[in-house]
N, C-alpha and C positions, 0 to 999 in steps of 0.2 A: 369536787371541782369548784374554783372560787366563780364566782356568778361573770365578774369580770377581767379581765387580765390584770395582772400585780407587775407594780415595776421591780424586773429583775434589779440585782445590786451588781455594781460594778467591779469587777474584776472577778466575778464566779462565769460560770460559762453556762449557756442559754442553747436547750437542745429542741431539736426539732423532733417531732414524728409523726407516724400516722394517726389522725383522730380515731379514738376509742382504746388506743393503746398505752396511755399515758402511765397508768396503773402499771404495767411492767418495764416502763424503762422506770420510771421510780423505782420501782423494785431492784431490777439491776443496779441502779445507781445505789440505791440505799447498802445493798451486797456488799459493792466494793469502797463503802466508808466515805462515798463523796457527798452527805447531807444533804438530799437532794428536796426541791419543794416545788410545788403543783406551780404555773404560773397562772395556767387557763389552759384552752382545748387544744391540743398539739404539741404546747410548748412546757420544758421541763427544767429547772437549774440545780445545779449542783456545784460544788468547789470541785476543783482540779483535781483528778489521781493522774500520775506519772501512767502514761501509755494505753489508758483507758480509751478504748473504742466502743462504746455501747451497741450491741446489737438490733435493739428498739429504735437507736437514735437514725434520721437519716443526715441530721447534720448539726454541726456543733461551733459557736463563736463564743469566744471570750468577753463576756462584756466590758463598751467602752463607758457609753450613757446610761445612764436611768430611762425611762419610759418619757420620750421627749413629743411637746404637746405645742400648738398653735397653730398659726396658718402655716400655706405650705412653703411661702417664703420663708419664716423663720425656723421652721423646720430644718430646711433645707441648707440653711446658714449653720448652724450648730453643727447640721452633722457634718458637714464639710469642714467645719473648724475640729471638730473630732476625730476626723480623720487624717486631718494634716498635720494633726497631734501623733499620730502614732507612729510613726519613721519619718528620720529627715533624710534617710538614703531607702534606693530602692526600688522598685514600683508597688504599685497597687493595682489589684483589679474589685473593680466593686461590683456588686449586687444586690439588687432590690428585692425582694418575697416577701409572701404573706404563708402566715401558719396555714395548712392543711383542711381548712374548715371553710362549710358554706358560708359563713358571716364573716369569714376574713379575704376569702376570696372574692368577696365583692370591691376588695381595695386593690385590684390587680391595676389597674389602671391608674391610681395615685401612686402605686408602688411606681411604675414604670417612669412616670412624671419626675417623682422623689429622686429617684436613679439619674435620670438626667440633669436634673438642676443641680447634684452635687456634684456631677463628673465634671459638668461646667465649672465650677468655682476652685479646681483641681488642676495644675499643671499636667497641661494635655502629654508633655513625654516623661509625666511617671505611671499615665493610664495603660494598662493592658488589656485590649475584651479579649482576644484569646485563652479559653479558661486551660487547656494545655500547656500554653509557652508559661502563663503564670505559675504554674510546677514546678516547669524545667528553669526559669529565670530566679526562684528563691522571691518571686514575690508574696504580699502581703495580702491575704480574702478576707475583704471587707466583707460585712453580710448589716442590709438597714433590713430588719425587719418589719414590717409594715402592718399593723391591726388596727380595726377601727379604733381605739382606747391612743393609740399614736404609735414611736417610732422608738426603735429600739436597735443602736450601731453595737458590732459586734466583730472582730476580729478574729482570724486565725492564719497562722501561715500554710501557704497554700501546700508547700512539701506534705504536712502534718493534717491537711483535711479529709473528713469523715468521706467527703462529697466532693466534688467541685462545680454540682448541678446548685441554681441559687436555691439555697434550701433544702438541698438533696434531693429535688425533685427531678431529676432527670429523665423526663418522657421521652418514650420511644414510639416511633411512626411503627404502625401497623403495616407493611407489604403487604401487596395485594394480593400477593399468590402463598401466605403464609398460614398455615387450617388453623391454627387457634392464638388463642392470646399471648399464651405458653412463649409463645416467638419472643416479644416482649421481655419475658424476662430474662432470657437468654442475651437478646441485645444489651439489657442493661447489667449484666454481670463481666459480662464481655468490656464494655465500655470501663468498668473500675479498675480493670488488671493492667499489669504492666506490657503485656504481650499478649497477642490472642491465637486462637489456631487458624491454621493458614493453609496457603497450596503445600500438598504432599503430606503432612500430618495425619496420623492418623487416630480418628475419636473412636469410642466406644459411647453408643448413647443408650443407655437403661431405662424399660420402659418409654421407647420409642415413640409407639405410634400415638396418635394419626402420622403424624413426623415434622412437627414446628419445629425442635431443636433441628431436627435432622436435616430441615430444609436450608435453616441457616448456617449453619456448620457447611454444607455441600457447596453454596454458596459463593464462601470463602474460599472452596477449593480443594477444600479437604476431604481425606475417606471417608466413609462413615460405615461404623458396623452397627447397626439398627435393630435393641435386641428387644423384642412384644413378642409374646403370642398373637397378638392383634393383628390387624392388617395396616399396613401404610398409604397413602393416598396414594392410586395409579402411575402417577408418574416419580413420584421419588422411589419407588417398588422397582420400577424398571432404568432408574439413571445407572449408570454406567462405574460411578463410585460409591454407590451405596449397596449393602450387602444385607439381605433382612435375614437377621436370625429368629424364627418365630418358635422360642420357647421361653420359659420362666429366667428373668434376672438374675433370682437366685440360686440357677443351676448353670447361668452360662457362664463357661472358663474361656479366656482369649486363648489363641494357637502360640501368640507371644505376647510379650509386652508392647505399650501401646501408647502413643505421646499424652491423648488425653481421655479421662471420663467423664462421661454426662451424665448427669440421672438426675430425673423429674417424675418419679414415681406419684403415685396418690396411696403409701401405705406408710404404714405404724412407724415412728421418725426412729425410734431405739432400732428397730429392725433392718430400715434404711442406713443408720448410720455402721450396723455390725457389717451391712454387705459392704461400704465403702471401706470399714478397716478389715474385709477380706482381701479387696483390690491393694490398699498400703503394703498389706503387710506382705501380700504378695511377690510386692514388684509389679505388679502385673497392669501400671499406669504411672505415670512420672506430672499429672498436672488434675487438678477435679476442681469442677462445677455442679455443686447442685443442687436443689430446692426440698429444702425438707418441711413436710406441712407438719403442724404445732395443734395441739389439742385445743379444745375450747379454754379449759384452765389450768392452771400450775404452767405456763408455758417456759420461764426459768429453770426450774428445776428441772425440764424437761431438755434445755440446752444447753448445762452442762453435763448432764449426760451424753449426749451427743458430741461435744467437743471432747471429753474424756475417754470416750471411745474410738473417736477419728485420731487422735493425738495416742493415745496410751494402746489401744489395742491395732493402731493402723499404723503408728508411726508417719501417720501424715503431721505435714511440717508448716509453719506461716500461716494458721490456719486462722480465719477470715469469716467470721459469720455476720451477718447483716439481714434486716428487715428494707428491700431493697423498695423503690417506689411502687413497679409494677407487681410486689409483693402482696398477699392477705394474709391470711391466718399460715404462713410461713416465712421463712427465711429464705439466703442464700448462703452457701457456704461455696469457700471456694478455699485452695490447700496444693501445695507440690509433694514429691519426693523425691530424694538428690538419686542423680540418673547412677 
């Protein structure tokens, strides 16, 4: 890891992730031919592959600038001259972050400053802060990333982003009646789809309890078939749409097919993944969300097996893996199959 941040080069693309994982989206990146190179802690660059979504990565911008340095005024001048360089139609939505790390996150507060001074010097009707309508409008995601070392503008269209949270950090509020963290990531897997589950849908949620998914899924409105051996907390046991099947995952068969599955298991990820391409192959689920935990090492080699299985022995379709924010030592995968 270089002692201090390197200025990425202009026109490769500058990826984020979680600190300590730098070492496997390198690897990723190196896999698929895009010459990837250490920047510092978090951050990763590589040249471009056509349709490349790194798993590792939580978010990804095209570089505009080099690693831009001074006060915060002239800072602030550049990058706003930088950005008003990059479409003369259109809008923009911008945002400010810092890489994933204690010593960068101490610049959250210059990041937020930087953000503002540049939106100022910016034609207020090509700004968007809504980071949805900037999707749906075909605008343009700015991303200034902010480290103590300086400022680094970055570009992506927003149709085509990894993320739309700044940096891919997308936190999620903890509910106060939700039993573990697990909630979290269900919130933020939910948040990146194009649709979610809703009134009258009905989930299957594997490996259940205590029942965070379960709770939020219920929530929304939706059934829930709640399958642990375990027990679920008192009042999701007795809600009126939840249904506790309490035996093993990998012996329970739906009565029919089912809009969605869930699974957030804590076991072996090849095994996890052979039950979700028993579900594909089935029919026996038309949408999946789920959290596969990743060994301490070889964690690549470990997920394309896992997408070779979901894909090739499940016939799951669109299929989507990501190292999501309130992710650790796993992923999110999410996948349909045409009804």
């Amino acid at each position: 890891m270089p002692p201090h941040l390197l200025a990425p080069r202009p026109g490769r693309w500058l990826w984020t992730c979680r600190a300590g994982f730098e070492a496997h989206l390198y690897e990723e990146l190196a896999w698929a031919g895009a010459q990837p190179r250490l920047l510092g802690e978090a951050l990763v660059e590589s040249d471009g592959v056509p349709g490349l979504k790194p798993a590792f990565a939580r978010a990804g911008h095209r570089v505009v600038t080099p690693l831009l340095e001074g006060t915060p005024e002239s800072v602030a001048q550049a990058a706003a001259r930088a950005v008003a360089a990059l479409s003369t139609r259109g809008p923009w939505a911008v945002q400010a972050f810092t890489p994933d790390t204690p010593r960068a996150n101490t610049q959250t507060a210059r990041a937020e400053a930087l953000e503002a001074a540049v939106r100022a010097q910016l034609p207020a009707e090509r700004l968007l802060d809504d980071e949805q309508r900037a999707r749906e409008a075909g605008a343009l995601l700015v991303g200034l990333c902010v480290a103590p070392e300086g400022v680094v503008v970055g570009a992506v269209a927003a149709s085509e982003a990894l993320s739309l949270a700044p940096g891919g950090r997308r936190r999620m509020k903890r509910a106060g009646e939700s039993p573990s963290r697990a909630a979290m990531k269900l919130e933020e897997a939910l948040d990146g789809l194009a649709f979610e589950p809703g009134r009258g849908d009905v989930c299957v949620d594997l490996g259940a309890a205590p029942g965070g998914w379960t709770q939020r899924l219920v929530s929304r409105g939706a059934r829930v078939v709640a399958v642990d051996p375990a027990k679920l907390m008192p009042e999701l046991a007795a809600h009126p749409r939840v249904r506790h099947m309490q035996e093993s995952a990998f012996a329970y068969a739906p009565e029919e097919p089912v809009d969605w599955l869930f699974c957030d298991m804590a076991w072996r990820p090849l095994e996890v993944a052979q039950l979700l391409a028993k579900w594909g192959r089935r029919g026996w689920a038309h949408h999946l969300v789920a959290n596969i935990k990743l060994p301490m090492k070889d964690k690549n080699p470990w997920l394309m097996r896992v997408r070779h299985t979901l894909a090739g022995e499940g016939g799951w379709e669109g299929i989507s893996v990501r190292q999501l924010y309130h992710d650790r030592d796993e992923v999110t995968v999410t996948a349909h199959r045409m009804r």
